[in-house]
TIMI-770661 format. One record per residue (C-alpha): x, y, z. Coordinates in nm, 4 decimals, decimal comma, m for minus. Last residue first. Layout:
pt X = X | Y = Y | Z = Z
...
This chain:
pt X = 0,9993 | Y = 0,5286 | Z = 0,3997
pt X = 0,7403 | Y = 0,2883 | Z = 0,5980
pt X = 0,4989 | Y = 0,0467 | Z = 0,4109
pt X = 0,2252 | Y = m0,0214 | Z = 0,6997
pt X = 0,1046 | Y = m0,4058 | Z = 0,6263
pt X = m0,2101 | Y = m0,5896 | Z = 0,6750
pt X = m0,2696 | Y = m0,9747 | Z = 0,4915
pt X = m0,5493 | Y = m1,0589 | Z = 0,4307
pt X = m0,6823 | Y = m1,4416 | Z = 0,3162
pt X = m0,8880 | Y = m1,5829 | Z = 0,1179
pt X = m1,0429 | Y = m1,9246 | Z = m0,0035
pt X = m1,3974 | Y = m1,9404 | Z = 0,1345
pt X = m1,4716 | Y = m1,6631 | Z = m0,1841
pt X = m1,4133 | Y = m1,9581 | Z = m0,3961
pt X = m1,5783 | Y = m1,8341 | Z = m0,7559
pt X = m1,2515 | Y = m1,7126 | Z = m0,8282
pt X = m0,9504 | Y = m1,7420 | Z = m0,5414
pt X = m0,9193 | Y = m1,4694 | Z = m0,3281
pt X = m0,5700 | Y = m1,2966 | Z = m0,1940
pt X = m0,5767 | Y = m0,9604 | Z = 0,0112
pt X = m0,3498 | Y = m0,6988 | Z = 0,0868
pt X = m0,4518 | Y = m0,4667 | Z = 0,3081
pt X = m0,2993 | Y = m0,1352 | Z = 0,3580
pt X = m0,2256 | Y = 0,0846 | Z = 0,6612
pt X = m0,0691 | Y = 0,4307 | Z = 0,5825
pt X = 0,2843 | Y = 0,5215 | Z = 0,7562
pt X = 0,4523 | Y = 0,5479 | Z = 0,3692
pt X = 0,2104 | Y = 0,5964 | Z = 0,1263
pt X = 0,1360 | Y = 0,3601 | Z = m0,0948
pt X = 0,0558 | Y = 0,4656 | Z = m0,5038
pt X = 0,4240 | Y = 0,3168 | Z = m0,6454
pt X = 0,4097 | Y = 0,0521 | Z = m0,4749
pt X = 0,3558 | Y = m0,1846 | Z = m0,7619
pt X = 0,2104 | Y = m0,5221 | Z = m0,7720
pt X = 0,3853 | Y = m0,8508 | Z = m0,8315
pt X = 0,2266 | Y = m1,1327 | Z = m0,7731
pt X = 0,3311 | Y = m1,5068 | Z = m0,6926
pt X = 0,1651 | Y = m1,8359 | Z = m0,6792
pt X = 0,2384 | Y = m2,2127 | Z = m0,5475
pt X = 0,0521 | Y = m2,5471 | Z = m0,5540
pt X = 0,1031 | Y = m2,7676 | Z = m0,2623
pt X = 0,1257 | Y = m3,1654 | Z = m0,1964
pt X = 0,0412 | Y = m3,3294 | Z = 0,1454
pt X = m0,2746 | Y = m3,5160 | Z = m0,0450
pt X = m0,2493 | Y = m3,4467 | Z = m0,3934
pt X = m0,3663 | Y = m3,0848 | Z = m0,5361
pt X = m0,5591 | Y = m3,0953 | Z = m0,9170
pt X = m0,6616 | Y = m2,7228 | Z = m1,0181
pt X = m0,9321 | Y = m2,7566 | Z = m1,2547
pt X = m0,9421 | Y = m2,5148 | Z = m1,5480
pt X = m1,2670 | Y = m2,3111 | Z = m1,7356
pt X = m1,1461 | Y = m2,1471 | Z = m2,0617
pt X = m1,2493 | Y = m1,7720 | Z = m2,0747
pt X = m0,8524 | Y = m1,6867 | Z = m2,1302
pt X = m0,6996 | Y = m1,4898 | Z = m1,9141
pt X = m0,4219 | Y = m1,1734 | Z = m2,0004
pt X = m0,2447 | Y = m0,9821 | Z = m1,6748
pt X = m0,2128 | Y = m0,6234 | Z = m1,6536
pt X = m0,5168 | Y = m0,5630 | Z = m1,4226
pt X = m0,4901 | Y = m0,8442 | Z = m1,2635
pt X = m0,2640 | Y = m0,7976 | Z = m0,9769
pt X = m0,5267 | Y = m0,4816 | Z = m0,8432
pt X = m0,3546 | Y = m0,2401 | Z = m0,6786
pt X = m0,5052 | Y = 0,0931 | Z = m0,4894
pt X = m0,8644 | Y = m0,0360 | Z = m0,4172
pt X = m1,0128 | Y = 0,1629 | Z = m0,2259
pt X = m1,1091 | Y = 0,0166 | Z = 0,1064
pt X = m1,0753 | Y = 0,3126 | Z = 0,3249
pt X = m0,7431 | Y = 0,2408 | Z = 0,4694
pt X = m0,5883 | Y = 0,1466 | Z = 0,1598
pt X = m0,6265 | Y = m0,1807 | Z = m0,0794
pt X = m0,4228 | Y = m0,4028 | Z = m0,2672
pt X = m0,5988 | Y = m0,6937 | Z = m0,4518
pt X = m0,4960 | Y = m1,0466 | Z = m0,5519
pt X = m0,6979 | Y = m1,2673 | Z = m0,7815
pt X = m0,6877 | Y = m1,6157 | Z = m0,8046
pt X = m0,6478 | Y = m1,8790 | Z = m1,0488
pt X = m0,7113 | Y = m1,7151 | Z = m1,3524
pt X = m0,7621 | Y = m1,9658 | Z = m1,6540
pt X = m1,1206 | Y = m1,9187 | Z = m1,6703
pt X = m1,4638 | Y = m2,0552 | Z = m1,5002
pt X = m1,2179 | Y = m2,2486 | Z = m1,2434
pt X = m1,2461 | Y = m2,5960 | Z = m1,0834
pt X = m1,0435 | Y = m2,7208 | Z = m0,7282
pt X = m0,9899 | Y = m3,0672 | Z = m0,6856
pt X = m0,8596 | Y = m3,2159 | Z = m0,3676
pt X = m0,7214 | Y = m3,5560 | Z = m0,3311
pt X = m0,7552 | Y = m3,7276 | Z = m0,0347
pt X = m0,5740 | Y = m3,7576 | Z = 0,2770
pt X = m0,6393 | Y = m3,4005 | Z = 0,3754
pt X = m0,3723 | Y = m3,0909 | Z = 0,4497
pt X = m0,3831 | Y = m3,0456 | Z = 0,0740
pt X = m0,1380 | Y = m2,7061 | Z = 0,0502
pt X = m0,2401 | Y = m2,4000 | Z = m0,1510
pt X = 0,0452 | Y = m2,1440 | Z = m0,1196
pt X = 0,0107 | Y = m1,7716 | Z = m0,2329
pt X = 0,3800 | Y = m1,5097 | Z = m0,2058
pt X = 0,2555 | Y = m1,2005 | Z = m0,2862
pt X = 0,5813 | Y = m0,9577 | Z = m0,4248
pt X = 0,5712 | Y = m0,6067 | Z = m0,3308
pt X = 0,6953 | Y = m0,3320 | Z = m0,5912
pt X = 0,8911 | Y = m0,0292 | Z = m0,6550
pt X = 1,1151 | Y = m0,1275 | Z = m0,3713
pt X = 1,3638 | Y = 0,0475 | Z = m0,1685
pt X = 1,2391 | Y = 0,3973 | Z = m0,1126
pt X = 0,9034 | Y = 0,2447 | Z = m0,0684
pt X = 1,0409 | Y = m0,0110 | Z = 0,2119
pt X = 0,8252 | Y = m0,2616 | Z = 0,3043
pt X = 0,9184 | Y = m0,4561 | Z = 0,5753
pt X = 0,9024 | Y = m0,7071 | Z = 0,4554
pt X = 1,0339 | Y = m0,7713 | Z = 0,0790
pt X = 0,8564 | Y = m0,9932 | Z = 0,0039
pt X = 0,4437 | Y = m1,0850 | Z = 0,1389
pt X = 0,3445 | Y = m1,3992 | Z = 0,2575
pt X = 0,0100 | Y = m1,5638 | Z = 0,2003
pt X = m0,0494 | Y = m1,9140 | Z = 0,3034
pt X = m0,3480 | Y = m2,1391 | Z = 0,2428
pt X = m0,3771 | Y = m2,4465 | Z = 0,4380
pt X = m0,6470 | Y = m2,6991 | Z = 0,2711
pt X = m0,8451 | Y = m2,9711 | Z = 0,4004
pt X = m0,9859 | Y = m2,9599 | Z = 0,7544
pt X = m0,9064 | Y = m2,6452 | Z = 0,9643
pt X = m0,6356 | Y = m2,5124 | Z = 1,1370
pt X = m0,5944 | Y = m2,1274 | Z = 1,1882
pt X = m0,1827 | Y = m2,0282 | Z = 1,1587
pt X = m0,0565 | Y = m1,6601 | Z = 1,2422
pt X = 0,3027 | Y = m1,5845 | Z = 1,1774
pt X = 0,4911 | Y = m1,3117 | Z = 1,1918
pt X = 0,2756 | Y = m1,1013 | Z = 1,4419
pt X = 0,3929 | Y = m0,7097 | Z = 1,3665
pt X = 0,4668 | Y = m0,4912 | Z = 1,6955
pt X = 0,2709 | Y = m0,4668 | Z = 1,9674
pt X = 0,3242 | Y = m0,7908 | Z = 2,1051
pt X = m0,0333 | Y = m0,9730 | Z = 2,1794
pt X = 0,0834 | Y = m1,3004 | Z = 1,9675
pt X = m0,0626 | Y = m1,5230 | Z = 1,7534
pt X = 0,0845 | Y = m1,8745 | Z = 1,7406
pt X = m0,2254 | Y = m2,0673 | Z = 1,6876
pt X = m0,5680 | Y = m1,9690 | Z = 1,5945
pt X = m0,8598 | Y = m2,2395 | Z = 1,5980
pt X = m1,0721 | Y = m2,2645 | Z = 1,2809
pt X = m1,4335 | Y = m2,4243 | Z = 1,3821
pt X = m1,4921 | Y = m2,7100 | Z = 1,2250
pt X = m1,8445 | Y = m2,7177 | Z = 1,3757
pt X = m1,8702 | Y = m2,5584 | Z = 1,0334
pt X = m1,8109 | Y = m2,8583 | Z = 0,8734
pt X = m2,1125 | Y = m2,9944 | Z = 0,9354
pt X = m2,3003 | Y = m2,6985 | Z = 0,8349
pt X = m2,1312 | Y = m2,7345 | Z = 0,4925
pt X = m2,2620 | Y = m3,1710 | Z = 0,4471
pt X = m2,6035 | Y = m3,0567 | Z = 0,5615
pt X = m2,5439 | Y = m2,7471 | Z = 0,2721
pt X = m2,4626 | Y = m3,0615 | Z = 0,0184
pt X = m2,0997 | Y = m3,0272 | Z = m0,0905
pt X = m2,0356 | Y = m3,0199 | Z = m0,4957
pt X = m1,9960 | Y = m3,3348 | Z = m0,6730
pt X = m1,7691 | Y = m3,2745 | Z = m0,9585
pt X = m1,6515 | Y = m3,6182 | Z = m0,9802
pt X = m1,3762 | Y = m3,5743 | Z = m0,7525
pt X = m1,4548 | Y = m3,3238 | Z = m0,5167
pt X = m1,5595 | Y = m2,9608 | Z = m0,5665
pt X = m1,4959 | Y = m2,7006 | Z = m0,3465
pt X = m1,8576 | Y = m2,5559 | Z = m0,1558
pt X = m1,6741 | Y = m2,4956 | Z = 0,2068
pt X = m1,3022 | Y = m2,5661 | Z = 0,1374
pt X = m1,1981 | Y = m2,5366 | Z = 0,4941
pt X = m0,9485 | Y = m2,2754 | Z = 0,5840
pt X = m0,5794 | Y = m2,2928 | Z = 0,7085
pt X = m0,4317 | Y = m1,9758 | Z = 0,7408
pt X = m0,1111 | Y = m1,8677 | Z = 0,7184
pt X = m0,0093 | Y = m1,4931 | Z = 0,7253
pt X = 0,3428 | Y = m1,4457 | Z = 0,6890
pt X = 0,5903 | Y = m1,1545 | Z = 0,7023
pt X = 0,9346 | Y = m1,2281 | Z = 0,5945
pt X = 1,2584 | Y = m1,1053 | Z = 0,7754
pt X = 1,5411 | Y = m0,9198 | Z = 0,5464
């Protein structure tokens, strides 16, 4: 069974650094002459496997298992989320609690049809997220299929709290 990936590389507009120095706004409209280039897409008409924007620091990938998606197969989809430190310096990402990120599945309309957290427990304890240069943190999330409709669009979509810069979608048709 083929995976389907979505990688994209996105600047960490307003992430803390060391110290907890946040970026100035001069310092964010700097980097957006950084503007993400896409690589790899393609104009076939069937699903792109891989689509990779470049920016500065981090490259956040979102897969999703199994693919295709198969509702008479599988009473749930797995996200796959990968933080990687593209930079040469250490990158620190803070929390308000000890959810990471957040991952949402939603139909053609934009209801929400999954939401990963809903049966998960977090603590209000803030958390830093510590990612060496060329090293990666990994997530996964299980949410259940048991709502999609086979030959309906839905989006899944990962966010990380209080760094909406950090997200990426992900568009799948489940089939039968």
């Amino acid at each position: 069974m083929r995976s389907h990936f979505v990688v994209l590389a996105l600047a960490v507009w307003g992430v803390t650094g060391l110290g907890g120095c946040a970026l100035s706004h001069r310092t964010a409209d700097r980097l957006s002459e950084w503007i993400p280039r896409m690589h790899g897409s393609s104009a076939s008409t069937g699903p792109v496997s891989q689509t990779v924007v470049k920016t500065r620091n981090l490259l956040l990938t979102l897969r999703i298992e199994p693919f295709p998606v198969l509702l008479s197969q599988a009473r749930q989809v797995e996200a796959w989320i990968s933080l990687k430190n593209r930079s040469k310096r250490f990158v620190q990402l803070e929390f308000p609690t000890t959810q990471r990120f957040e991952v949402s599945l939603r139909d053609e309309r934009g209801a929400v049809v999954a939401l990963w957290s809903e049966d998960q427990a977090f603590e209000p304890v803030p958390g830093v997220v510590g990612i060496n240069p060329g090293e990666q943190v990994q997530y996964k999330a299980a949410l259940s299929t048991r709502d999609l409709l086979p030959g309906h669009r839905y989006m899944l979509s990962v966010v990380f709290p209080s760094r909406e810069a950090l997200k990426a979608d992900l568009v799948f048709t489940p089939q039968k």
